[in-house]
N, C-alpha and C positions, 0 to 999 in steps of 0.2 A: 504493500500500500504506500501511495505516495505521501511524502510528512504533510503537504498540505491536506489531504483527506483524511490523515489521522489526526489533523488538531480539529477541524470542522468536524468528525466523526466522536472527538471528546467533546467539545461544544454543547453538541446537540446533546449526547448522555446527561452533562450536567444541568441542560435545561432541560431536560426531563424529569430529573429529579425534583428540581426547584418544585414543581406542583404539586408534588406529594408532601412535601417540607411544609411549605406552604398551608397547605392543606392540614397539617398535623396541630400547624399553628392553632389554625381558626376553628379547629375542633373541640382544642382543649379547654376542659382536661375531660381526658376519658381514664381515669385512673384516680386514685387517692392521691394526694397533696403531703408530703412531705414537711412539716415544720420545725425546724432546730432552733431548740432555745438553747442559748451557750454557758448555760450556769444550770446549777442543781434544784430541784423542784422548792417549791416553799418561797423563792426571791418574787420580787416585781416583776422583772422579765417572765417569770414563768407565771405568774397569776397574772399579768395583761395577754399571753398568749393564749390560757386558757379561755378567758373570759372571751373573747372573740374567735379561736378555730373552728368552733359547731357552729353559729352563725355564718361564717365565710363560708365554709364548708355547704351549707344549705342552701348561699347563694349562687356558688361554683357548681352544685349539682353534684360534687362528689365528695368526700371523705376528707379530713385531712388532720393527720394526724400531728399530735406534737411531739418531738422527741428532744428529751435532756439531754445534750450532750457538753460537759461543763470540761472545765481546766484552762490554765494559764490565762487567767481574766478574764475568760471568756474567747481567748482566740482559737483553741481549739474547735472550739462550735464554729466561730467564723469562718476558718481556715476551712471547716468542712462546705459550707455554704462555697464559699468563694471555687472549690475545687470542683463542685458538680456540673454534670453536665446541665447548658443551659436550656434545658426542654419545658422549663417550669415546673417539674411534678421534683424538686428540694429547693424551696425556699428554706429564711432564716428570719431570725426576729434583731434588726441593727439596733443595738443600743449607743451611746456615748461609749463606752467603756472599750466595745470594741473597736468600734470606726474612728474613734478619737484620743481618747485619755490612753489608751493600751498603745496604741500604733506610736502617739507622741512619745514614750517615756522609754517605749520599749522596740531600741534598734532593731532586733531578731525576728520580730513578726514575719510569717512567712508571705503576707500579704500586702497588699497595695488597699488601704480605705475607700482610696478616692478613684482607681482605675480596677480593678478586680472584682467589681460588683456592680448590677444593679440596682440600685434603691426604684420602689416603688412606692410607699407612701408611709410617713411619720404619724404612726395611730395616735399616741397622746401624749404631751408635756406632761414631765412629773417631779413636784418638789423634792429635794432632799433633806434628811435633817440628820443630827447631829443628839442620838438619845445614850442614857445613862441606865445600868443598872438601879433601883432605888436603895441599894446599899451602900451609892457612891454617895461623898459626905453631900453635894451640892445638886440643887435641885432649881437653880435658874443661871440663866448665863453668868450673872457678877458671878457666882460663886463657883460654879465651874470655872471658871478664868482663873479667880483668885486660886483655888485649889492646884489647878495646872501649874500654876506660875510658883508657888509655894514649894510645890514638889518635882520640880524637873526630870522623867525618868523613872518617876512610881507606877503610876498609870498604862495601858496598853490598849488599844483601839481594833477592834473587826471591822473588814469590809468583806466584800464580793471576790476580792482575788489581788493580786498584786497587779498593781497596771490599772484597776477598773477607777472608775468613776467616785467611789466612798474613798481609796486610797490618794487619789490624786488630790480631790479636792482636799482630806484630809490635811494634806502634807502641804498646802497652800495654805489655809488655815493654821499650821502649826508655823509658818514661815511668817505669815502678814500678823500675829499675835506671839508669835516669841515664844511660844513651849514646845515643850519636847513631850512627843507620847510614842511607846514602841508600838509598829504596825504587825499584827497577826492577822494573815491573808487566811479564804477561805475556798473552798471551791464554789462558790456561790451565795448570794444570800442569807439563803434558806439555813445553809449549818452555822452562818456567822451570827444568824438573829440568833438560835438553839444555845450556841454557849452565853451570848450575853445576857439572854432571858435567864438562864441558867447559873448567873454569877461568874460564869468563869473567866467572862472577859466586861470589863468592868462599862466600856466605853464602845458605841459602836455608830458610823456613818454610813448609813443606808437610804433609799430612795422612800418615799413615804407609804405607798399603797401595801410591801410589805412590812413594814412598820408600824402604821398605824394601830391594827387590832392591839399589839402588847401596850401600847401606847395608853388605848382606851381600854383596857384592864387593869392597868397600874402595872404591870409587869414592864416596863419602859418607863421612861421619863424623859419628854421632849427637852432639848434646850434652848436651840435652834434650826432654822430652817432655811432652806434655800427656795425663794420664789417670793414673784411679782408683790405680796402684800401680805399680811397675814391671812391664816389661815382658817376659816369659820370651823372647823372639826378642833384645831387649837389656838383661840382667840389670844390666849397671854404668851404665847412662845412669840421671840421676835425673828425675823430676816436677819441673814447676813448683813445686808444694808443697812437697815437700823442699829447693828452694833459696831458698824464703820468698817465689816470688812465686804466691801461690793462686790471683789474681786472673783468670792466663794458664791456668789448668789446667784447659781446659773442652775436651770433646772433641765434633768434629763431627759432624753427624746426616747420609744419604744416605736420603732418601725416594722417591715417589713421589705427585705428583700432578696435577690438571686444572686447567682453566681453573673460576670460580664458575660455580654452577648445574648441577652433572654428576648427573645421574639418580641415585637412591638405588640403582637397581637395578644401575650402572654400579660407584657406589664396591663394594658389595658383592661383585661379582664379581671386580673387581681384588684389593682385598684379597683376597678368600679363594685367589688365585691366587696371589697374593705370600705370603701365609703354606705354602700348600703348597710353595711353591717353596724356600723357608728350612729350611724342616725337612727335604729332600732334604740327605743325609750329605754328597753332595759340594759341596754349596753350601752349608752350612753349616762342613764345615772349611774352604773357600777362603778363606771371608770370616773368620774366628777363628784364619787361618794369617796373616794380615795384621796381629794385635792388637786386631783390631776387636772388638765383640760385636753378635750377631746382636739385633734388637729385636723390629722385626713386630707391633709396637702396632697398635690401634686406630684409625680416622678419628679420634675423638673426641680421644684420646689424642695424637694427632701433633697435632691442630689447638691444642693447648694449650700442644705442644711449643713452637712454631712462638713461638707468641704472646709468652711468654716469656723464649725464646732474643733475640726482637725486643726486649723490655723491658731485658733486658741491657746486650745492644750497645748502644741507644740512653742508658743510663745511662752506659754506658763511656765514650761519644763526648763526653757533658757534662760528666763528672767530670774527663778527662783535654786537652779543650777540642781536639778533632783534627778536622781539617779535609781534604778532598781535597786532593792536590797542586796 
């Protein structure tokens, strides 16, 4: 065969394919839906994904399961997201943590935040706060401060992982206020809240929706918070801002996205699934009973988010010179 009819004779193969591709797009999904959350059950990330996959899932027409897959702040989970094929049947839930705070602080990540995914829509802003066992001697900010500052190195602080979002902001916070508290990383939320509900770790910075409940059983103690105003679930806890550190007063995002290169026809239906699904009354006050607020932006929109959020934390990690443990 002559080489020109054997490139015109791949041509045509590969536009034949196209329509089948195509095609497989504007089908989907004909299969269950894949959901990796990158920390251990019981955290925020994992109670906003819960609260929303059987919705999504019934507007998608098919299944879609959520799966724990936690470590190294969560970039294991990401790292999984980010590696799958982009067919749409394994998405990932993008938090701060991984797309930003983790990527910023931590050279190693095997991923790119901003080029190795899709973002397809930011489901809801969520305050952070900064709560206490009620065995710690202080039970509002003065006195937490004063207490830290008194004891430089007594104290020990839980987050979500080393790299995440409790740890970073943490360590800005112990930077822009002068104390020293040691960080004990966890694999997720979930086992970070369990010891410090549990006394073992006296101090812990977590995102609010899994927070709260210990909070409003007395088993926590708010001190502060990270978001727009105070908080109508905790009216006397104060903001970042009002104790003069602004810097700390940034609130987490709980997205949805693929791995790069997911079909336009793919983002489009997730989104518009994820948006119907927000606007349902009862998923719309679960997640607004938590302090959060519902978002449900745009691709475009998130993907800017993301960007960003990543410019931030990477400014924060230089300004304040923080380094992995």
């Amino acid at each position: 065969m002559k080489r020109s009819h054997f490139l015109l004779a791949a041509v045509a193969a590969l536009a034949a394919l196209a329509v089948p591709l195509s095609a497989l797009a504007e089908a989907y999904p004909t299969k269950p839906v894949r959901l990796v959350v990158p920390f251990a059950p019981g955290g925020t990330t994992d109670i906003v994904a819960r609260t929303i996959a059987d919705k999504i899932a019934a507007a998608l027409g098919q299944p879609m399961i959520v799966e724990n897959k936690a470590g190294g702040g969560g970039s294991v989970g990401a790292n999984d997201t980010a590696k799958s094929t982009p067919d749409g049947y394994a998405l990932g839930v993008a938090t701060v943590s991984t797309t930003a705070a983790n990527p910023a602080i931590n050279p190693r990540i095997p991923y790119n935040p901003i080029t190795d995914f899709t973002p397809i829509t930011n489901i809801a802003a969520t305050p952070n706060v900064i709560a206490v066992h009620p065995s710690f001697p202080a039970k509002d900010y003065k006195g937490f401060l004063a207490e830290l500052k008194k004891n430089p190195g007594k104290y020990s602080f839980a987050s979500s992982g080393t790299g995440g979002i409790g740890h970073l902001q943490m360590e800005l916070f112990k930077n822009l206020s002068g104390t020293f508290i040691t960080h004990i990383p966890y694999r997720g939320a979930g086992p970070a809240l369990n010891d410090t509900v549990a006394g073992q770790v006296p101090i812990i910075f977590d995102n609010m929706p899994s927070a709260l409940p210990f909070i409003k059983d007395g088993r926590l103690v708010a001190i502060v918070v990270s978001a727009p105003q105070r908080l109508s679930q905790l009216p006397n806890v104060p903001t970042f801002k009002e104790v003069g550190l602004e810097p700390v007063n940034r609130m987490a995002y709980y997205g949805i996205y693929g791995p790069k290169g997911l079909p336009k026809e793919v983002v489009d239906k997730v989104y518009a699934a994820v948006r119907k699904t927000t606007e349902l009354p009862e998923v719309k006050a679960r997640i607004e009973g938590t302090g959060s607020l519902v978002v449900a932006n745009t691709p475009a929109e998130f993907a800017a988010q993301i960007k960003a959020e990543f410019e931030v934390y990477k400014a924060v990690v230089l300004a304040q010179k923080l380094k992995l443990d």
